[in-house]
Each structure stands twice: as structure tokens, then as C-alpha cells.
C-alpha positions in Angstrom: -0.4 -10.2 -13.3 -0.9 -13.0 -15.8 1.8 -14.7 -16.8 2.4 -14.7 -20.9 5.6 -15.2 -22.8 6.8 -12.0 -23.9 8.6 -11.4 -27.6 11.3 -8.6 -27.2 9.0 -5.7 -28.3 6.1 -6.8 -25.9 8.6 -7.4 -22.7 9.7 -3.5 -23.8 6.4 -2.1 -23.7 5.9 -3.9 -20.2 9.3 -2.3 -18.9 7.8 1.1 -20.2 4.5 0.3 -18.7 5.9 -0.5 -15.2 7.7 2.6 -14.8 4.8 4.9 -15.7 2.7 2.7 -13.3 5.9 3.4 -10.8 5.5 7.4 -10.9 2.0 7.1 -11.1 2.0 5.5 -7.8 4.4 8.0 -6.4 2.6 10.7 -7.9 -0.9 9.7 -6.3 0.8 9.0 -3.1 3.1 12.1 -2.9 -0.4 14.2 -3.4 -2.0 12.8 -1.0 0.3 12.5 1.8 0.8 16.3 0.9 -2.8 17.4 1.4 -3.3 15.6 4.5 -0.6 16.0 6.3 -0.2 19.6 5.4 -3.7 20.3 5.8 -4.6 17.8 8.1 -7.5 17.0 6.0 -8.2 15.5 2.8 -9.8 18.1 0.1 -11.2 15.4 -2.6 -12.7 18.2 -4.7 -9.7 20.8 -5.3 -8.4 21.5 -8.6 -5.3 19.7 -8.3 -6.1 16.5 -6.5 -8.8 16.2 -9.9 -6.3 17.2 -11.9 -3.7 14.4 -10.2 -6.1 11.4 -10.4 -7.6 12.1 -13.1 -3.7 12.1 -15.1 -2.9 9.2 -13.2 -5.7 6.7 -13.2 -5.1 6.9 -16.6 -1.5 6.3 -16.6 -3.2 3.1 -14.7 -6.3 2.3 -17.4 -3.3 2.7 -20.4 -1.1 -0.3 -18.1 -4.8 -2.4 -18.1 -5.8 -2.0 -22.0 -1.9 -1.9 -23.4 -1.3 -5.8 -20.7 -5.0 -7.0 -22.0 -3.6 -6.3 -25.9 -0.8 -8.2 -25.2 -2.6 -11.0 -23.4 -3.3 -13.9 -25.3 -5.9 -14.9 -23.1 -7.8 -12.1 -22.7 -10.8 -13.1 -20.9 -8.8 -14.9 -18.3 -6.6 -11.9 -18.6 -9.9 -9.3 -17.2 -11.0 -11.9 -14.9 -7.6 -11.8 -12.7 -6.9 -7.9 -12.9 -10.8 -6.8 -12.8 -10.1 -5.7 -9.1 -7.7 -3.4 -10.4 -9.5 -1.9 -13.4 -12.0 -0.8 -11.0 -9.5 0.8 -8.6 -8.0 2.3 -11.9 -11.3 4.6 -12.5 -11.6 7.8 -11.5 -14.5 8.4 -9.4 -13.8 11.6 -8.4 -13.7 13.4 -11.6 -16.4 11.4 -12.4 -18.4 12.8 -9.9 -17.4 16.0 -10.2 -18.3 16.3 -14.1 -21.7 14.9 -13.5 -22.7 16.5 -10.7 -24.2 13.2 -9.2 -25.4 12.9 -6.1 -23.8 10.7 -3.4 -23.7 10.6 -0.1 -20.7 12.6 1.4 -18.9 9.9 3.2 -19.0 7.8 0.1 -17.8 10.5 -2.1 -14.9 11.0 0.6 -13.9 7.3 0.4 -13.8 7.2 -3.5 -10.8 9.8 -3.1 -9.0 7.2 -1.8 -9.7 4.2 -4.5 -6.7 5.1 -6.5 -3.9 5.3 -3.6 -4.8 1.1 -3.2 -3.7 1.0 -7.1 -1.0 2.9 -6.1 0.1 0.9 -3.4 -0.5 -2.1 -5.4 1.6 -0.7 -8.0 4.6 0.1 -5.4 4.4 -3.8 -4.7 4.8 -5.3 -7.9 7.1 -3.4 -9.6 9.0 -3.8 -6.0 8.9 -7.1 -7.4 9.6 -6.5 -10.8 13.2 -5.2 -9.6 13.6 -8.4 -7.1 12.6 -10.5 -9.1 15.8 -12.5 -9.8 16.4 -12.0 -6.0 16.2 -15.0 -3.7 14.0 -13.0 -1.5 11.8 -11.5 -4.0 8.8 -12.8 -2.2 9.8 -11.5 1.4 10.6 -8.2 -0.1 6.9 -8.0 -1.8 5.4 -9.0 1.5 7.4 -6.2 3.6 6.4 -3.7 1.0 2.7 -4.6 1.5 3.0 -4.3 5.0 4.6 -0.9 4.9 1.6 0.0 2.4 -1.0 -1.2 4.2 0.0 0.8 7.6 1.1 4.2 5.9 -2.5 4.0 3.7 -4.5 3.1 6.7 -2.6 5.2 9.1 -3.7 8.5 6.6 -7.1 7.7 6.6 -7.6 6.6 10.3 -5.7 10.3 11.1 -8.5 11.7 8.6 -11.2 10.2 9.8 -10.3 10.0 13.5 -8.9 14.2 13.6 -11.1 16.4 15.6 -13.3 13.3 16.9 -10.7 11.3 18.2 -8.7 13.1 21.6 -6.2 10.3 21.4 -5.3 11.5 17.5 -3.5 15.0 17.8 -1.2 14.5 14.7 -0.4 12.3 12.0 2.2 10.2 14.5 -0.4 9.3 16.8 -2.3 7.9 13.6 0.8 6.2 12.2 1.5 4.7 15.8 -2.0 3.1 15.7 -1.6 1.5 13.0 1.6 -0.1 13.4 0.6 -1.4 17.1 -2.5 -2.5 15.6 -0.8 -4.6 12.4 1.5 -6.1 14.9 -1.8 -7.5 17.1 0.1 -5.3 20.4 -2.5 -2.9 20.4 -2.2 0.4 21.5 -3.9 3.2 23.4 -5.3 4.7 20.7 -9.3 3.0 20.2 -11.3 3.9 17.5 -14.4 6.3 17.4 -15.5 6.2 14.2 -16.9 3.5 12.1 -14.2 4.3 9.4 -11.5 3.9 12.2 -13.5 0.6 13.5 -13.2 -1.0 10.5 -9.7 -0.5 10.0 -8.5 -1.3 13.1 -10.6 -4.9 12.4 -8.6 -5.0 9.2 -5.6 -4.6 10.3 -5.4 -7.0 13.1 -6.5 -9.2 10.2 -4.0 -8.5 8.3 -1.1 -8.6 10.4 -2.3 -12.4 11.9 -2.3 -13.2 8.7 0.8 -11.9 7.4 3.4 -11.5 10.0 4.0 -15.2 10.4 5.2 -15.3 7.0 8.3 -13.5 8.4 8.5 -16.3 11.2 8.3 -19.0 8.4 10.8 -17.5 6.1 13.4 -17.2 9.3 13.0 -20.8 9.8 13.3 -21.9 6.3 17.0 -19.7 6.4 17.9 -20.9 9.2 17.3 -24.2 8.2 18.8 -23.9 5.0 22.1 -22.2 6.6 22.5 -25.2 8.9 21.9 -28.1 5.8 24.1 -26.4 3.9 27.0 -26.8 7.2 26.3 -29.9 7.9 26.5 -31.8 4.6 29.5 -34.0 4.1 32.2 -32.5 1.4 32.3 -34.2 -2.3 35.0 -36.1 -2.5 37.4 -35.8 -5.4 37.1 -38.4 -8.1 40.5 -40.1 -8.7 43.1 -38.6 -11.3 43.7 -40.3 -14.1 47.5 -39.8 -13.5 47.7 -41.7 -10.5 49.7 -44.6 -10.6 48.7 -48.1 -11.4 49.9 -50.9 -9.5 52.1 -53.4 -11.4 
């Protein structure tokens, strides 16, 4: 997000605004994770998965218009955070009211758009409780890894289910995608192009990210041993000490 200077009534509002973005995210997550792994499918159209994303993109669209209010910068302000108004839409209810026709692999994918907000949401207000913490950063970072492998691992385990051999349960999803974030591999190999693509990005993903962790190590470690080996102040001299004669 933008950075403004907040008065006390504004930085309020924000404090509000990030915990309704936090059980938004929990509540699109939750729902999700729910249906698929009870199920072992995801049903886009049912009542309540509507009902869910429909209350909580616009918990989501409220956090967008009541940030761009405050904003003094507006237009700057949409630019940065257009990525997120659009994950912020509900597609599905969308959809459902106009009775539009899409194709059905496209409609199945638009279920998903609002569990990246969500994720996105777990990260920064992860931040937002780090962030007079040292580590704030490294904390943000392992909460986007552990985002990006629980979201991909549900929908590889969707996609994959019943085409896959190799993908029995959610596990064998959720071991995928940690072996494939971490560049290992595993035996798992993708059959769909859904699960192709994902397994491309998240090799991405985990060369890019992972040697973050390797960086921030060394920068401890570093720190640790500058810290040990600087020399001691010395005392300044007392004025009561005596004065030679």
C-alpha cells in the first residue's frame, strides 16, 4: 500500500479496515479449504460459496474506496493497488446474476480470484502486526511462501483429482507443491495444463524467493559476529579524579 501520513482518525479507520480485511481473508480461505477438501472438489456455484464472496469481496472493495478517500494522491493511489481492485471483484456472482456465458474452465478459475486477495491480505496485515519487528520483512516473505504453496496446492489437488493417479488426497497435492517451491522436485508430474502451469510457477517462485532466506542468514550472522568483535567504549575520565600538583 501507498504510504500517506495518517491524522489519528484516518490511522483508526485503517486499524478498523485491516481487521475486516483480516477475517475477510480467513473467511474466503476457511470456505474454500472447506469445500475442497471435504468434497474433494470445488463447487463455484452453491449458495454459500456466492453468498461468502460475494460478502467478502466487498469487505475488500469497502478497504480499496475507504484507503483511496484517504489517499491524497489518488491517482497514484489506483495505479499501485489496481491489481488488487480487480482481485477484489466478484466474478462469480457476477456471472451467476447475468447468466453470461463463459467457458467452464474460465468460470472455474474466477472462483479462485478472491483467495489471492485473501492471501495477499494474510501478508500484509502479517506485516502490519510486525511491523516494529526487526524481521518484519522475513516474516512477510515466509507468510507468502506458505500462501503461495497451500493456494497452489488446493488447486493443483482440484485440478489434478481423478486425472492425476499420483494425486489420491489433498497430501499428495500439498507434497507437490512444497517439493516443487523448494526446486527438489518430486514424484508427482503434472497432467493438466492447470497443474503445468503451476508447477512452472512455482519453481519460479521458489528460485526467486528462497535465497532471500540465505541472504538474511548471512546478514545475522554477520551482524552477530560485528557486534562480538568491536572493541568496548572506553570510559571518559571522572571529573573527580585527582589532579596532579
Amino acid at each position: 500500500m501507498e504510504k500517506i501520513r495518517l491524522g489519528k482518525i484516518d490511522k483508526r479507520i485503517i486499524d478498523w479496515l485491516n481487521i475486516l480485511v483480516l477475517l475477510g481473508s480467513l473467511a474466503i480461505i476457511i470456505s474454500l479449504s472447506y469445500d475442497i477438501l471435504t468434497a474433494g472438489r470445488y463447487r463455484p456455484d452453491s449458495r454459500a460459496t456466492l453468498g461468502i464472496q460475494l460478502a467478502v469481496c466487498s469487505i475488500f472493495i469497502l478497504d480499496f474506496a475507504v484507503r483511496w478517500i484517504i489517499s491524497p494522491r489518488k491517482g497514484r493511489f489506483v495505479r499501485n493497488n489496481l491489481i488488487l481492485l480487480l482481485f477484489s471483484i466478484p466474478y462469480l456472482n457476477i456471472l451467476h446474476y447475468t447468466h453470461a456465458a463463459i467457458p467452464h474452465e474460465i468460470h472455474y478459475l474466477l472462483g479462485f480470484v478472491p483467495l489471492l486477495r485473501g492471501g495477499y491480505g494474510l501478508v500484509m496485515i502479517t506485516r502490519w502486526f510486525t511491523q516494529r519487528n526487526a524481521t518484519s520483512l522475513m516474516v512477510s516473505y515466509l507468510s507468502i511462501l506458505v500462501a503461495v504453496t497451500y493456494f497452489t496446492s488446493l488447486i493443483f489437488f482440484v485440478a489434478e483429482k481423478g486425472v492425476n493417479t499420483a494425486v489420491a488426497t489433498y497430501w499428495d497435492a500439498l507434497w507437490w507443491a512444497s517439493m516443487d517451491l523448494t526446486t527438489v522436485g518430486s514424484n508427482i508430474i503434472a497432467v493438466t495444463p492447470v497443474g503445468k502451469i503451476l508447477s512452472v510457477f512455482l519453481a519460479a517462485a521458489g528460485m526467486m524467493m528462497l535465497p532471500i532466506f540465505t541472504v538474511y542468514i548471512t546478514d545475522r550472522v554477520v551482524s552477530s559476529r560485528s557486534r562480538k568483535s568491536s572493541p568496548s567504549p572506553v570510559p571518559a575520565a571522572s571529573d573527580n579524579s585527582p589532579k596532579a600538583s
